[in-house]
VOGU-3710 file (C-alpha; in Angstrom, 3 decimals, decimal comma):
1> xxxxxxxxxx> 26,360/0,303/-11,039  23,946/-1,813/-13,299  20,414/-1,134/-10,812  17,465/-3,350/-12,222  14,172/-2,047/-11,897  11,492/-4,689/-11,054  7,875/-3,396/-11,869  4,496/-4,320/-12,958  3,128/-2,135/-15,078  -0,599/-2,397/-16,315
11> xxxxxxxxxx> -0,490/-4,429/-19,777  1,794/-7,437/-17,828  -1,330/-8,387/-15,276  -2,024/-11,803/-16,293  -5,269/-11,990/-16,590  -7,852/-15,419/-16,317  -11,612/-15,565/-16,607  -12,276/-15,146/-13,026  -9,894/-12,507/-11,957  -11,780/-9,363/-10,504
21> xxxxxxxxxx> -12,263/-5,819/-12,334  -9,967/-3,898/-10,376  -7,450/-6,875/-10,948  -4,447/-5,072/-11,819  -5,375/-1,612/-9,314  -1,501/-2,097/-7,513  0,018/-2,106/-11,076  1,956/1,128/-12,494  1,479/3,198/-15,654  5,011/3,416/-18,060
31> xxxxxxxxxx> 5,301/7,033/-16,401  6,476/5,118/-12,819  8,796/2,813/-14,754  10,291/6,298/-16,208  10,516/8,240/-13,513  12,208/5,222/-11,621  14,957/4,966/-14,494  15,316/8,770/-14,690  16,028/8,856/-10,896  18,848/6,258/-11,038
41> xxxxxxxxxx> 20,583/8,153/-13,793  20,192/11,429/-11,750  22,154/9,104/-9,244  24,811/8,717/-12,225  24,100/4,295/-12,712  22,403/3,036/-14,903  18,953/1,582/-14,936  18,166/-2,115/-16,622  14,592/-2,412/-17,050  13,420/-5,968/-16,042
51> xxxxxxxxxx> 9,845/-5,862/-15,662  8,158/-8,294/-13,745  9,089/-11,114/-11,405  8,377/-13,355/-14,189  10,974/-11,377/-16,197  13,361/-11,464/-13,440  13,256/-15,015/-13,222  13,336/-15,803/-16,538  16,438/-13,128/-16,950  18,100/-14,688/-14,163
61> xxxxxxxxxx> 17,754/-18,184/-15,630  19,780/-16,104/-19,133  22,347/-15,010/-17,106  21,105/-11,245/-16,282  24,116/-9,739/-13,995  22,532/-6,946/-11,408  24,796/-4,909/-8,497  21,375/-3,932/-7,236  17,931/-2,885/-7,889  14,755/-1,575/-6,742
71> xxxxxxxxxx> 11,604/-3,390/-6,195  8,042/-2,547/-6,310  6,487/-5,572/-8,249  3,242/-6,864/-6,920  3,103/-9,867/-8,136  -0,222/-11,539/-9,115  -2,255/-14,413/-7,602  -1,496/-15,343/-4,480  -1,223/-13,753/-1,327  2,567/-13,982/-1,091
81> xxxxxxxxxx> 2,747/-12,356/-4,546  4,892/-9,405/-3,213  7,368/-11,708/-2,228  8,106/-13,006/-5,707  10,455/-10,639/-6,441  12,676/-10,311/-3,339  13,000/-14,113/-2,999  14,696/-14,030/-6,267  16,641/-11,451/-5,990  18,462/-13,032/-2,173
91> xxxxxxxxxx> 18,414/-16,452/-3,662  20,888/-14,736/-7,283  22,568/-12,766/-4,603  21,376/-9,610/-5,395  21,102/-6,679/-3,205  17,852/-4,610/-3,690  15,393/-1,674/-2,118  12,425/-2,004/-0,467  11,112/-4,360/2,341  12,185/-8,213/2,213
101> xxxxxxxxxx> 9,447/-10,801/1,142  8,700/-11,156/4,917  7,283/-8,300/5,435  6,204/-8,086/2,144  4,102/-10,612/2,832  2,959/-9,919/6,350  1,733/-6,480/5,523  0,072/-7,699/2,908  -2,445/-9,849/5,183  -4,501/-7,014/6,619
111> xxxxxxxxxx> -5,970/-9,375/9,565  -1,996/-10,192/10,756  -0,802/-6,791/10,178  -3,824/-5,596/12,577  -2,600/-7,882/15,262  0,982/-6,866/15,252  0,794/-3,335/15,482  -2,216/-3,722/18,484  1,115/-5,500/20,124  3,312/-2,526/19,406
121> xxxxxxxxxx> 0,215/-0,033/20,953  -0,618/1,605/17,847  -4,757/1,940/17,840  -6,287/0,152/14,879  -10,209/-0,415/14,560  -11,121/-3,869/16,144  -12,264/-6,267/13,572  -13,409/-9,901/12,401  -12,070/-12,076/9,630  -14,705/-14,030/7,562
131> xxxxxxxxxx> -13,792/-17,160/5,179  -17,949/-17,603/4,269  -21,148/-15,712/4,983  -21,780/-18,499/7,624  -19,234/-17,386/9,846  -20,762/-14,164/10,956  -21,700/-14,121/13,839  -24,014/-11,580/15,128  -23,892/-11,237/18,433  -19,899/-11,495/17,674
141> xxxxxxxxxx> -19,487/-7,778/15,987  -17,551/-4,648/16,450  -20,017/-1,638/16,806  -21,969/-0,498/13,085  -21,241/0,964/10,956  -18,536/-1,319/9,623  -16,028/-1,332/6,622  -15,643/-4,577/5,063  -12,584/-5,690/2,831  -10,326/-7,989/1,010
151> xxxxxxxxxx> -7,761/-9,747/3,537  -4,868/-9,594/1,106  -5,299/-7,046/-1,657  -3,563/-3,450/-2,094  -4,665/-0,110/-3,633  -8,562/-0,063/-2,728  -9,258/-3,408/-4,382  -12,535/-4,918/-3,568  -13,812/-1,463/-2,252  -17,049/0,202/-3,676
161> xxxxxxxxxx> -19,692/2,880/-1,523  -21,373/-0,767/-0,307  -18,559/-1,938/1,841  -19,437/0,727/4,424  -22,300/-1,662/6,011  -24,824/-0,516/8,619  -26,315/-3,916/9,457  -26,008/-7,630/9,667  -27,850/-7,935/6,672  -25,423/-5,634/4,410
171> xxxxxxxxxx> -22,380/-7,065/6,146  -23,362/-10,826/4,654  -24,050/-9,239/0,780  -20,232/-7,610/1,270  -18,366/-10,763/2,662  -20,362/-12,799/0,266  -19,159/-10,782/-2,263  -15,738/-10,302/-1,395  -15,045/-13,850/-1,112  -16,663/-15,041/-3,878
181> xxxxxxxxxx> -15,368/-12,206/-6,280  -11,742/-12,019/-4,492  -11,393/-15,646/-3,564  -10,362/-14,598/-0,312  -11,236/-13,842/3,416  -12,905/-10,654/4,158  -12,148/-7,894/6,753  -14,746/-6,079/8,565  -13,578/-3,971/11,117  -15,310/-0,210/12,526
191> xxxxxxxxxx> -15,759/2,195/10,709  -13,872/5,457/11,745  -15,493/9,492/11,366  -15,470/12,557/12,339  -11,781/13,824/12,323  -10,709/12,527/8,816  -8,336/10,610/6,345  -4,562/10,847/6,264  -1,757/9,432/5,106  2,132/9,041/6,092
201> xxxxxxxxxx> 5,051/8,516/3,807  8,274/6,796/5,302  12,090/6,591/3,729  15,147/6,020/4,541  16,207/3,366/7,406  18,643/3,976/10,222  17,041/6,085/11,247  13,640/6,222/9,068  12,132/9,293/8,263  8,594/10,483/8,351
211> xxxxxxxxxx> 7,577/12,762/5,938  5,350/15,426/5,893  1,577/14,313/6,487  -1,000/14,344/3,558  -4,425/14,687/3,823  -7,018/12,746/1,682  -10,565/14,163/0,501  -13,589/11,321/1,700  -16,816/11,377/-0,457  -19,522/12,988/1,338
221> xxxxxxxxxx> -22,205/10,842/1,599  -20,617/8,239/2,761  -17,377/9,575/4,188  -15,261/6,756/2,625  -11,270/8,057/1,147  -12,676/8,873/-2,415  -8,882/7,580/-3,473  -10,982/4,173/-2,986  -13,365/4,761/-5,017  -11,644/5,913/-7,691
231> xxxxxxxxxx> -9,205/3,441/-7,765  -8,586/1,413/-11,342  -11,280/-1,086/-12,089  -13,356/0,557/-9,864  -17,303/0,392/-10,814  -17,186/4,024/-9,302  -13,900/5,327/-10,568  -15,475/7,396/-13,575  -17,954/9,238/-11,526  -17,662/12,825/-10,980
241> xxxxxxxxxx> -17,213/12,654/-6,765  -18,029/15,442/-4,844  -15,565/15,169/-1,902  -15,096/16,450/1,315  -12,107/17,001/3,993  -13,111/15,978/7,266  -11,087/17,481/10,382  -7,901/19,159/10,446  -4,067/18,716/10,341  -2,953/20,475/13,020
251> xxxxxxxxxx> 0,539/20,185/14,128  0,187/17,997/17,105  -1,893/15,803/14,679  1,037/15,706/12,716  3,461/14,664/14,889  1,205/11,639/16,398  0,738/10,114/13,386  4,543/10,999/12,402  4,897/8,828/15,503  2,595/5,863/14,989
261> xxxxxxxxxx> 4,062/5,295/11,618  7,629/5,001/12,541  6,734/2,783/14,997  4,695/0,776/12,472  7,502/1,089/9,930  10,361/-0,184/12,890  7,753/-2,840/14,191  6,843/-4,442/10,667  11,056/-4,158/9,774  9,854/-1,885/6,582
271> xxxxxxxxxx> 12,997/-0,643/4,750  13,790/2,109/3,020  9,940/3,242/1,549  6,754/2,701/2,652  3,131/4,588/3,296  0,710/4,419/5,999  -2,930/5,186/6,327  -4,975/6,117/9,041  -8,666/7,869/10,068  -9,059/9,934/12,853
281> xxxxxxxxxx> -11,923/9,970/14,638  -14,186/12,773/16,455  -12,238/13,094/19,076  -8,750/13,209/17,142  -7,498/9,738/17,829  -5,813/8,343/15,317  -6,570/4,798/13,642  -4,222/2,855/11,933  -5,613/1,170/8,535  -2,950/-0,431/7,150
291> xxxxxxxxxx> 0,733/0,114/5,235  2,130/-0,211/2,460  5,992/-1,103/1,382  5,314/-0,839/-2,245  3,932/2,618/-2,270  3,345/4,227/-5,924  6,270/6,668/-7,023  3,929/7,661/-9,811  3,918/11,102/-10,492  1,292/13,295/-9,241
301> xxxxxxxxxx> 1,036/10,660/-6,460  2,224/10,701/-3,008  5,433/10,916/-3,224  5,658/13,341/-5,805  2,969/16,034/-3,858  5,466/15,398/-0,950  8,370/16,924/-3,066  6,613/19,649/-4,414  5,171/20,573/-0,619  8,897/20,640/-0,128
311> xxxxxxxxxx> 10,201/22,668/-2,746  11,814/20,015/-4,197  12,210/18,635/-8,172  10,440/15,235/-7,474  13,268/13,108/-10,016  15,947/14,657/-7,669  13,938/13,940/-4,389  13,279/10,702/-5,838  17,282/10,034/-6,223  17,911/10,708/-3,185
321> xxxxxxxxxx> 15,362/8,241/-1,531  17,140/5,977/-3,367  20,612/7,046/-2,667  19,802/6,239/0,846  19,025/2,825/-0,008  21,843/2,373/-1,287  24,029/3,463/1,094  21,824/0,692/3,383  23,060/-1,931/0,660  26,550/-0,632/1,537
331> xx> 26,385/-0,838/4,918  24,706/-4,213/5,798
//
């Protein structure tokens, strides 16, 4: 089969004047876009490098013939950006990997995501949604410390050490900033301690399956996922972090949030990849922060630690995520 690979990688953002720093964070270095294309060979198709939904459109419009491919374009400016690609792709006809621009979208929107998987009794820190610094309300909060965000970005963006707030006063500077930097409505919701970061790697689809759980290293001080702060763009990301792993992954641990993200992954009609993150607090409960259907299959990145904790070549691991896509494509 002729698969197309749709990607973003780092010297396509398009940039303007008033795009952010950390801009093109979700984007992928030429190593993803390899290992991608290496994978599908291992599979015995072969790989047609398209680029970005731009591309694909403009291919489209020149006659570019696809029996598949796999998508994990981000898009750029707009908050249904993800979607881009898969619209596309079901409007040519083309069947493809990965989530549909639904949930692509959805998931995107931390606020909305929050409120769906409260529905499907998965524990997420209560929170507030600000549009202006005028909307805080302060006798209208969860309980301090908070962690304020960007509503609909990916990959850290908009995080520094600041967005953990401890007062009214610190909570304005952050939405202020966020929504005059991001151009977008903030998220402040609690901030979660004591038992640690984690995250949760789904693939496959009928049935999904959870891999195993890794755990993330917080910065001490102020106990924030140093992965955020040393995300691309980042005005932290070349300091030299100390960091710290809070809790343990025992094996009941394991299993609950093995549990919770299924349940995410089922509720939010992910499909064939996707990651989850959570922090657990003092007394082990697990939080849910939010998912992602794009997930980086960079190497040395999640995906890739997973195969190795397995035993596995990570290009042959990575094949066979993929083969079980396909087979989806087959079936439906």
């Amino acid at each position: 089969m002729q698969i197309g690979l749709i990607y973003d990688t780092f010297d396509a953002y398009p940039w303007t004047e008033d795009a952010p720093p950390d801009a093109d964070a979700e984007y992928e270095p030429e190593e993803t876009v390899e290992a991608l294309a290496a994978a599908v060979e291992r599979l015995g198709h072969t790989p047609v490098r398209v680029g970005t939904a731009f591309d694909l459109r403009e291919r489209l419009g020149a006659g570019l013939a696809l029996d598949a491919a796999i998508n994990i374009a981000e898009g750029a400016h707009s908050r249904n950006r993800e979607a881009y690609a898969p619209i596309l792709l079901e409007m040519a006809g083309i069947p493809y990997l990965g989530s549909d621009a639904l949930t692509l979208s959805v998931t995107l929107d931390k606020a909305w995501t929050k409120d769906l998987v409260a529905a499907a009794d998965v524990p997420t820190p209560p929170h507030r949604v600000y549009g202006a610094v005028d909307e805080i309300d302060a006798d209208d909060l969860p309980a301090f410390p908070l962690f304020a965000k960007p509503r609909y970005e990916g990959t850290s963006k908009g995080i520094t050490p600041e967005s953990k707030v401890d007062d009214v006063a610190a909570l304005r500077r952050e939405v202020e900033r966020i929504t005059t930097t991001y151009g977008q409505d903030a998220v402040a919701e609690e901030f979660v301690s004591g038992g640690g970061e984690f995250t949760v790697a789904v693939v496959g689809h009928d049935p999904p399956e959870a891999l195993p759980v890794l755990q993330r290293g917080v910065e001490p001080t102020t106990d924030i996922g140093l992965h955020a702060l040393e995300h691309r763009g980042a005005p932290t990301a070349d300091e030299d972090w100390d960091y710290a792993l809070r809790g343990t992954l025992a094996p009941a641990l394991e299993e609950r949030l093995q549990t919770l993200t299924l349940r995410l992954f089922r509720k939010l009609d992910c499909r064939d990849f996707a990651r989850a993150d959570f922090r657990v607090d003092a007394d082990g409960q697990p939080w849910f922060l939010e998912i992602n259907p794009l997930p980086t299959f960079k190497p040395g990145d999640t995906f890739a630690i997973i195969a190795e904790l397995m035993g596995r070549d990570y290009i042959d691991y990575l094949a066979e995520v993929f083969e079980r896509g396909l087979h989806r494509l087959e079936g439906s």
